[in-house]
C-alpha positions in Angstrom: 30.8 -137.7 66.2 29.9 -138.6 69.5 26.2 -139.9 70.2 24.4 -137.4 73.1 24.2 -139.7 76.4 20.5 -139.0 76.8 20.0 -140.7 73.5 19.2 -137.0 71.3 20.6 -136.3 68.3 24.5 -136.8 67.7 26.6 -134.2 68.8 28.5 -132.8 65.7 31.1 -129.9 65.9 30.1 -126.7 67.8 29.7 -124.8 64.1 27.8 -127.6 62.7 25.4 -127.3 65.7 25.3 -123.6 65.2 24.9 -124.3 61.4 22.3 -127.2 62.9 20.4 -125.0 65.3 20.2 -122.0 62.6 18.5 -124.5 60.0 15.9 -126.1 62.2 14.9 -122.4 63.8 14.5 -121.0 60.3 11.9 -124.5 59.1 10.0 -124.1 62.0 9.3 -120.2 61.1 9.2 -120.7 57.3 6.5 -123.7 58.7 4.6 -120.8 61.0 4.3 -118.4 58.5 2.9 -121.0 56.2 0.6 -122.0 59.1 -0.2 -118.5 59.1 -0.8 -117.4 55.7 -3.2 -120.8 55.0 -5.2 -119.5 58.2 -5.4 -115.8 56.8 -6.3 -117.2 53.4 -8.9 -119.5 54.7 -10.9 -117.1 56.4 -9.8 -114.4 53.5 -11.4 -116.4 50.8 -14.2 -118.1 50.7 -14.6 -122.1 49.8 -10.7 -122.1 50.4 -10.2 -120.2 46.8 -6.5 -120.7 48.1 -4.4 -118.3 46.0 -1.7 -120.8 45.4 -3.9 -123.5 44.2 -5.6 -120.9 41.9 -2.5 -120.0 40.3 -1.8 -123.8 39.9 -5.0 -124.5 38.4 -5.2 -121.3 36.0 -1.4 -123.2 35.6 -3.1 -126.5 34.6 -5.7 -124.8 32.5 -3.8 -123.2 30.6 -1.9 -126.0 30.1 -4.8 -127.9 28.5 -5.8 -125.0 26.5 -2.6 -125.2 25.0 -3.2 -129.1 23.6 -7.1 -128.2 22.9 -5.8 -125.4 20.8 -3.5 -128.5 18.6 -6.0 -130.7 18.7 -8.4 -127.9 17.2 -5.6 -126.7 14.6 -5.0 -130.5 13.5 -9.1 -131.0 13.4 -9.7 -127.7 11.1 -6.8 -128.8 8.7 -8.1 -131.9 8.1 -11.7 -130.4 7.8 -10.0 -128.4 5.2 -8.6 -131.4 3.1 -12.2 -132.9 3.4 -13.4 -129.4 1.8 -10.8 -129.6 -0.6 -11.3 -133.1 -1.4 -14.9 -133.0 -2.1 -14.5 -129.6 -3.9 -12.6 -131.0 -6.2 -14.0 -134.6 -6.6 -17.3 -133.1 -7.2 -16.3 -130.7 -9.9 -14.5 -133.8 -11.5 -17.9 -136.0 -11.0 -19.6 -133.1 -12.6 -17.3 -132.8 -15.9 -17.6 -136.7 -16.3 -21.4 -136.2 -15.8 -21.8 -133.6 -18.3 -19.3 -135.7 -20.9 -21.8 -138.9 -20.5 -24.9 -136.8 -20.8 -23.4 -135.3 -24.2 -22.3 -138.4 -25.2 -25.4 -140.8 -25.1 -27.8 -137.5 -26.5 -29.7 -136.6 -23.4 -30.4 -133.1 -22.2 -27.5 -131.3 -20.8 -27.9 -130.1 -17.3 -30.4 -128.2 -16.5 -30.4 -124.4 -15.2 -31.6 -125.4 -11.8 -28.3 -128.0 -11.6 -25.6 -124.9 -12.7 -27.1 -122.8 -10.2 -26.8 -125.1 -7.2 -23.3 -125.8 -8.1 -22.7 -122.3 -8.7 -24.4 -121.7 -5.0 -21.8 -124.4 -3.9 -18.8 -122.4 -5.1 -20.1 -119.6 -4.0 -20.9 -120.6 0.0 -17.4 -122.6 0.0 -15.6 -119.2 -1.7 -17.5 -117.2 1.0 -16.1 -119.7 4.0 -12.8 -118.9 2.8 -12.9 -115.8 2.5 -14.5 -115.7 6.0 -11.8 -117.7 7.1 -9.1 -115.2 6.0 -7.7 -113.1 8.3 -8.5 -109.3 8.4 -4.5 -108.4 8.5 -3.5 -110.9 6.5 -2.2 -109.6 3.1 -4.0 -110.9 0.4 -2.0 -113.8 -1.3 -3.5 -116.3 -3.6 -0.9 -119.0 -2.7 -1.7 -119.1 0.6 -2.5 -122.2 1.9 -6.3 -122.1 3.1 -5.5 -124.6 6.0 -3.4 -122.3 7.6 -6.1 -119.4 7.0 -8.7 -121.2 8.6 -6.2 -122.3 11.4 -5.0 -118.3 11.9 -9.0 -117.4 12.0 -10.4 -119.5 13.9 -7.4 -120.4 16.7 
């Protein structure tokens, strides 16, 4: 490879410069037309709503909806445990309650307290069954985590 005397680029072999030649004519056009098509889509769309850099953001958003759509999964689940949870620590404070009230003599609870717990039950078995999908078929041993994940997500 010998070095062009007016201080160019090296002269290779005459198919290499052929090869050489072909490549740099065929950057400078795929350059022109992307000269081109940025000018036609600048004064195509307005406040340079570039095509390409739509698709890449749509790309992106999607992208993020994607990880919001965990994050939302793993935050209903463990809304679901708290519901659970309380459900059942509050039925539990509820038999000790009514054991200690029989116990030391006093009144039993009244009609007014089986009522709101029996409104309790009632607006967490509605939620549930909110929560359950329309096409779902009706299993009892389905796991109410995964309802509320399939209805809401």
């Amino acid at each position: 490879m010998a070095a062009d005397p007016s201080g160019r680029r090296p002269r290779y072999h005459t198919a290499v410069n052929d090869v050489f030649t072909t490549l740099v004519g065929a950057s400078n056009a795929l350059s022109d037309v992307q000269r081109r098509l940025d000018l036609e889509f600048r004064s195509s769309y307005p406040d340079h709503a570039n095509p390409v850099k739509l698709v890449g953001r749509v790309k992106r958003v999607q992208e993020e909806v994607a990880a919001l759509k965990a994050l939302c999964r793993d935050l209903l689940a463990q809304k679901q445990e708290l519901v659970d949870m309380m459900r059942t620590s509050l039925a539990a404070q509820r038999g000790a309650t009514q054991r200690l009230l029989a116990a030391s003599g006093l009144p039993l609870m009244t009609e007014d307290d089986e009522a709101a717990y029996a409104n309790l039950n009632q607006v967490i078995d509605e939620w549930t069954a909110q929560l359950r999908p329309i096409s779902a078929v009706d299993e009892e041993d389905e796991d109410t985590n995964q309802i509320l994940v399939n209805a809401i997500v």
